[in-house]
C-alpha positions as CSV (number, residue, x, y, z in Angstrom):
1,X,20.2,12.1,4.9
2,X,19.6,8.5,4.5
3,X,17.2,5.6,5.0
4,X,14.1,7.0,6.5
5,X,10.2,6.0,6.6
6,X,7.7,3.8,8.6
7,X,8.8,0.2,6.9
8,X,12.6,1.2,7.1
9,X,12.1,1.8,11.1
10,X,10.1,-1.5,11.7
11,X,12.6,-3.3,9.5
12,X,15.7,-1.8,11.6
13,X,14.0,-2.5,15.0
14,X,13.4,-6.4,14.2
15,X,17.0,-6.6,12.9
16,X,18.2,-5.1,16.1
17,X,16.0,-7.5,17.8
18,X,17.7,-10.3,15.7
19,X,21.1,-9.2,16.5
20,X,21.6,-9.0,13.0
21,X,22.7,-6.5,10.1
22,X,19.8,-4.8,7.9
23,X,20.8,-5.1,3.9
24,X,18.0,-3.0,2.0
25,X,17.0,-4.1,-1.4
26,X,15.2,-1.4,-4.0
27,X,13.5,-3.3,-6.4
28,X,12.1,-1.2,-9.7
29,X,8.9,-1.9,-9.6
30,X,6.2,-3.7,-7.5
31,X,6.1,-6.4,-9.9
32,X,10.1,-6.8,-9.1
33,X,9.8,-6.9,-5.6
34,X,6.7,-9.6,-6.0
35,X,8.5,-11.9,-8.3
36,X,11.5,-11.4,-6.0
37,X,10.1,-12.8,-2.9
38,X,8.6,-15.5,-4.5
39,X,11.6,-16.8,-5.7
40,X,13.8,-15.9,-2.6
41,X,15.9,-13.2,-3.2
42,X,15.4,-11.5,-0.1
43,X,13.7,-12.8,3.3
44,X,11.3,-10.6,3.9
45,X,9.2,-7.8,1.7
46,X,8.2,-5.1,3.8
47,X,6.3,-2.2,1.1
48,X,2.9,-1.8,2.6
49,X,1.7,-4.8,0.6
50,X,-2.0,-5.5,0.8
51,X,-3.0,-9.1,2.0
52,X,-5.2,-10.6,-1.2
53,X,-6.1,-13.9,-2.3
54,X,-3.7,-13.8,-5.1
55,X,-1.2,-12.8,-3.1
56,X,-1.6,-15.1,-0.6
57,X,-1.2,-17.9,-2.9
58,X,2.2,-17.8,-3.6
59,X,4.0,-15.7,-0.6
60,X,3.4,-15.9,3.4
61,X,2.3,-13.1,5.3
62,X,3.2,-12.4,9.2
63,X,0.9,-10.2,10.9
64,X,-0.8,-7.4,9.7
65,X,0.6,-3.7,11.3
66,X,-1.8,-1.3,9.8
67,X,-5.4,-1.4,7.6
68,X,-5.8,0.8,4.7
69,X,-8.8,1.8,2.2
70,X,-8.1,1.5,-1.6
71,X,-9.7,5.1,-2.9
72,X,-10.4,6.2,-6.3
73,X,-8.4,9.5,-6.9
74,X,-9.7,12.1,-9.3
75,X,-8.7,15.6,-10.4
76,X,-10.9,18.1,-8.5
77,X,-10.7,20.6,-11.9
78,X,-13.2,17.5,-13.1
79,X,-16.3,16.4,-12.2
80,X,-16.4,14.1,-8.8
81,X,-17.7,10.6,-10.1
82,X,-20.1,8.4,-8.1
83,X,-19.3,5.4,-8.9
84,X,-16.8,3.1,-11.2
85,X,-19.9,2.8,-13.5
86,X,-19.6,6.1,-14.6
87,X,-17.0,6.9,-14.7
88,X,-16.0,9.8,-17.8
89,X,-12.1,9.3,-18.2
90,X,-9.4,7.1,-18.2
91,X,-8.7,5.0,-14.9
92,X,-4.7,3.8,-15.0
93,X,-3.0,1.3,-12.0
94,X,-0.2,-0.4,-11.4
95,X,-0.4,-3.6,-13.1
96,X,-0.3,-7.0,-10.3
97,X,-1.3,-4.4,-7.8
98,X,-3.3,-5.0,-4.7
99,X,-5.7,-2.2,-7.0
100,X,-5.4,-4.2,-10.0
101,X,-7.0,-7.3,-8.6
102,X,-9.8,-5.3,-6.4
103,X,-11.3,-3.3,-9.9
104,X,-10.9,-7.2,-11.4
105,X,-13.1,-8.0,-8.7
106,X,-15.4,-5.3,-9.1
107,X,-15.9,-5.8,-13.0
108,X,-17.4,-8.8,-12.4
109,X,-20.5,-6.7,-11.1
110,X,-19.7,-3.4,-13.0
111,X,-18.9,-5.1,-16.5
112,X,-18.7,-1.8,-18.0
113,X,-15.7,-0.6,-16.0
114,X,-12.0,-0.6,-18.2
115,X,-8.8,0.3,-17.1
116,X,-4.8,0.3,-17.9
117,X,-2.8,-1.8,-16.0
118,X,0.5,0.0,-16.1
119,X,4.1,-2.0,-15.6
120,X,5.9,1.3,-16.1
121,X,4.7,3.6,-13.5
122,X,4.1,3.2,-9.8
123,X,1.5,5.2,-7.5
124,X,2.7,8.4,-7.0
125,X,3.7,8.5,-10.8
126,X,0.0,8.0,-11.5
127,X,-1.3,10.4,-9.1
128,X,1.7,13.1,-10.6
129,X,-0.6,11.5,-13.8
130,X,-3.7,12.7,-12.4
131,X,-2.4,15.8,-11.3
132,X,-0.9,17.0,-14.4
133,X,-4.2,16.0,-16.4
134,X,-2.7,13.3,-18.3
135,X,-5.2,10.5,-17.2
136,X,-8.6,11.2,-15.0
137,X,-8.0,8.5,-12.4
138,X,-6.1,6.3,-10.2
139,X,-6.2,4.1,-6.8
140,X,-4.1,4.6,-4.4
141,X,-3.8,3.4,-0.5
142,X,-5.7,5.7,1.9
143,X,-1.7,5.9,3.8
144,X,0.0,6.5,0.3
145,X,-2.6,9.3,-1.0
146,X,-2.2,10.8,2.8
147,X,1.3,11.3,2.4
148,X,1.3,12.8,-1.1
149,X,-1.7,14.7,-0.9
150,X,0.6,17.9,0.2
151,X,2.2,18.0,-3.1
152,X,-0.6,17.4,-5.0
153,X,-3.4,19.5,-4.1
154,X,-6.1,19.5,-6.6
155,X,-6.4,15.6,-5.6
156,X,-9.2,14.2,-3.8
157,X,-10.7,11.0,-3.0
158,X,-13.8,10.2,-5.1
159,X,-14.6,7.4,-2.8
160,X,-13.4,3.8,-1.4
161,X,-13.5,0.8,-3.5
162,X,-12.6,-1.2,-0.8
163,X,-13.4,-2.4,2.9
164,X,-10.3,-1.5,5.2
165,X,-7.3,-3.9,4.5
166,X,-4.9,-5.0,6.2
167,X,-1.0,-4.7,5.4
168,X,1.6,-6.9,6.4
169,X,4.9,-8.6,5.6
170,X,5.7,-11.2,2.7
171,X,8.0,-13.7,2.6
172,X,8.8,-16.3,0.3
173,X,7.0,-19.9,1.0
174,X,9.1,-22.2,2.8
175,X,8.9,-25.3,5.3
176,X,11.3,-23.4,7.6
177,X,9.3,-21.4,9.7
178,X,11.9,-20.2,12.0
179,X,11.9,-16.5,10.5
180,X,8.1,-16.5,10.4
181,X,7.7,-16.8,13.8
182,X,10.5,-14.5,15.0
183,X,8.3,-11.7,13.3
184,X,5.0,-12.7,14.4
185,X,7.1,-12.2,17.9
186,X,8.3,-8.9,17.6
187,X,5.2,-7.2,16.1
188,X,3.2,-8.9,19.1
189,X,5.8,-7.5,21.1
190,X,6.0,-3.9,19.6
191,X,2.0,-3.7,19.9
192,X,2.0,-4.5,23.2
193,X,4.1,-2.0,24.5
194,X,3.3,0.5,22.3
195,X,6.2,1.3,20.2
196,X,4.4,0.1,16.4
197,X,1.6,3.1,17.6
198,X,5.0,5.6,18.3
199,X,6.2,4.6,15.2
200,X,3.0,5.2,13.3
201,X,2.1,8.4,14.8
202,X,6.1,9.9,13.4
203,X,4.9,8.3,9.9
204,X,1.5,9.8,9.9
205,X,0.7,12.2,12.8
206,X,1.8,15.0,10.7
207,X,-0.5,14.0,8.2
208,X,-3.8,14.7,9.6
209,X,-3.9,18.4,9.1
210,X,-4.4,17.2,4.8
211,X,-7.4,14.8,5.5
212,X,-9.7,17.4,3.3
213,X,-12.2,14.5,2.8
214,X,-12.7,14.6,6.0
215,X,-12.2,10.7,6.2
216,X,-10.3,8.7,8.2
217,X,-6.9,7.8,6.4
218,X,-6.1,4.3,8.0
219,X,-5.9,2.3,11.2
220,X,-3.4,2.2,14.1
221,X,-3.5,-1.6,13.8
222,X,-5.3,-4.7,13.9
């Protein structure tokens, strides 16, 4: 019936705060919305983007509203691997994902490891990917893989490749630093009195009951 979804209510509530109208932009892909931040297109990108060091380089980052886990996904009609060293299948992610540069970082120690970095598909294609038998593996976000899990059921986290991260805003680099410090004001304002927990608990509190790992799937905030 319309917009709906955890980044859509934060981004409504700080353009109420603002006084302002919201004008949603749907990139294709992540590699869109990336390139379109950087050069300006829009003010802010608010996708559950992972704060890395790549990132970090070229965009601006207001302050993180949830961590995450990065988890290897596997089928569970196949074997559970134990680590990215052995892994017996094809492992496919989205290409200038946070994912992406993580198993980069990883090869360095585990030189055998090989994936696809995909520009075609996004996450939940690659875990519909997984499902359907077409590749072996994916990462996904411990938030993302929580919310899809119900309509993918034979998937299961192998394991973390990642210490929690956080997630947070982008904008576009800029000496004016006028709308960077309006956000860092409302998100200290919605954590103090509570709302970004309300608003977290309707994105996720119904997700619990599909933690089958048994793991926890990400943190209020930080």
């Amino acid at each position: 019936d319309g917009p709906a979804g955890l980044e859509y209510e934060l981004t409504k509530m700080f353009a109420n705060e603002l006084g302002v109208e919201l004008t949603l932009v749907l990139p294709q892909t992540l590699e869109d919305l990336l390139e379109g931040i950087e050069q300006g297109s829009a003010h802010i990108a608010a996708a559950g983007l992972t704060i890395t060091k790549e990132r970090d380089k070229k965009l601006r980052f207001g302050p993180a509203y949830q961590e995450i886990t990065e988890q290897l996904i596997y089928n569970i009609n196949n074997r559970r691997p134990r680590s990215l060293s052995r892994l017996d299948g094809s492992l496919e992610v989205v290409a200038n994902s946070s994912h992406d540069e993580r198993l980069r970082q990883l090869s360095e120690a585990t030189p055998e490891l090989s994936w696809k970095a995909t520009t075609t598909n996004e996450t939940e294609d690659l875990l519909q990917m997984v499902a359907d038998g077409i590749i072996e593996y994916t990462v996904a976000d411990s938030n993302t893989f929580a919310l899809n899990q119900r309509f993918f059921i034979d998937l299961r986290v192998a394991f973390d490749i990642s210490e929690p991260q956080p997630l947070a805003w982008a904008l576009p680099r800029s000496e004016d630093n006028s709308l960077y410090l309006e956000i860092h004001k409302f998100f200290k304002k919605i954590k103090q009195n509570g709302e970004l927990d309300r608003v977290l608990e309707r994105a996720y509190g119904h997700v619990e009951n599909f933690d089958y790992v048994g793991t926890k799937i990400f943190r209020r905030h930080i």
